[in-house]
C-alpha positions in Angstrom: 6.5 3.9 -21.2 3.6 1.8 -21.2 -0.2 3.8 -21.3 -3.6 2.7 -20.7 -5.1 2.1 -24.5 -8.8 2.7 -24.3 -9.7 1.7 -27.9 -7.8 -2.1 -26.8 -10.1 -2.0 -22.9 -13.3 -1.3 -25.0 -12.7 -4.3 -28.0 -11.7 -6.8 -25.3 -14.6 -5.7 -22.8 -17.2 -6.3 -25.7 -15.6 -9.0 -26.5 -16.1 -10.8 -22.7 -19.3 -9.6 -22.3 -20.5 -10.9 -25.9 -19.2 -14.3 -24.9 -20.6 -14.2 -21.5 -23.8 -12.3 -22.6 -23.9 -9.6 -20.4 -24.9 -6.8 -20.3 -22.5 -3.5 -19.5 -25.0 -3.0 -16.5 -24.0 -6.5 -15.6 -20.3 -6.2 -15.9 -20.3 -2.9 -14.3 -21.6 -4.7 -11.1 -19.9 -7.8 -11.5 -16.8 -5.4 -11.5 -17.6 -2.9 -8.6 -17.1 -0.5 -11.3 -20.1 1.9 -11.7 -21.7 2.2 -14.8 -20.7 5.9 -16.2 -17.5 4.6 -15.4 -17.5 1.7 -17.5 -19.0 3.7 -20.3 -15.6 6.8 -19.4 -12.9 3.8 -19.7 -14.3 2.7 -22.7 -14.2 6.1 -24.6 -10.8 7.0 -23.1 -12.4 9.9 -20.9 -11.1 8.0 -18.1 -8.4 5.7 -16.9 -9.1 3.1 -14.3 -7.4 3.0 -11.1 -5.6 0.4 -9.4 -8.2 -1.4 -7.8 -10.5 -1.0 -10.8 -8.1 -2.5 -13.4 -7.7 -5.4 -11.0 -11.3 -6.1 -10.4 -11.6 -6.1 -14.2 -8.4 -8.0 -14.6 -10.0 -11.1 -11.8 -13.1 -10.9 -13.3 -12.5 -11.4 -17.0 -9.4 -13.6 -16.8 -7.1 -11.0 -18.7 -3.7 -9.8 -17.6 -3.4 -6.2 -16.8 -0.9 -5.9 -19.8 -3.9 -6.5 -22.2 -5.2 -3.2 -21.4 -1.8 -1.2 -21.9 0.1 -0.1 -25.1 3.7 0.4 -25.1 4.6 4.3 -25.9 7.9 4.8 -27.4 9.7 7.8 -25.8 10.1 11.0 -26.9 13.0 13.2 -27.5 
């Protein structure tokens, strides 16, 4: 089963907007994604929807498998 990993969405968001310099403020409205939000998914309060995870997916290049980790089952 594969799970939204919020520790691997923060590092590779601050990674992008180090590169780019931009701010969250920024990438939040480059993203449509509101601000709170961004600041949610990156503590793992929050888990993106669909049409969030793609905006952020189109806008820093990423596949949306970057953002998941693989959960092994349990018995």
């Amino acid at each position: 089963m594969w799970q939204f990993n919020p520790d691997r969405f923060a590092v590779l968001i601050e990674l992008w907007i180090d590169m780019h310099n931009v701010t969250n403020a920024e990438f939040a409205e480059l993203t449509g994604i509101g601000l709170s939000t961004l600041y949610a998914l990156k503590k793992g309060d929050y888990a993106p929807s669909m049409a969030q995870l793609v905006n952020v997916c189109n806008m820093t290049n990423m596949p949306p498998e970057a953002f998941f980790k693989r959960e092994s089952k349990r018995k």
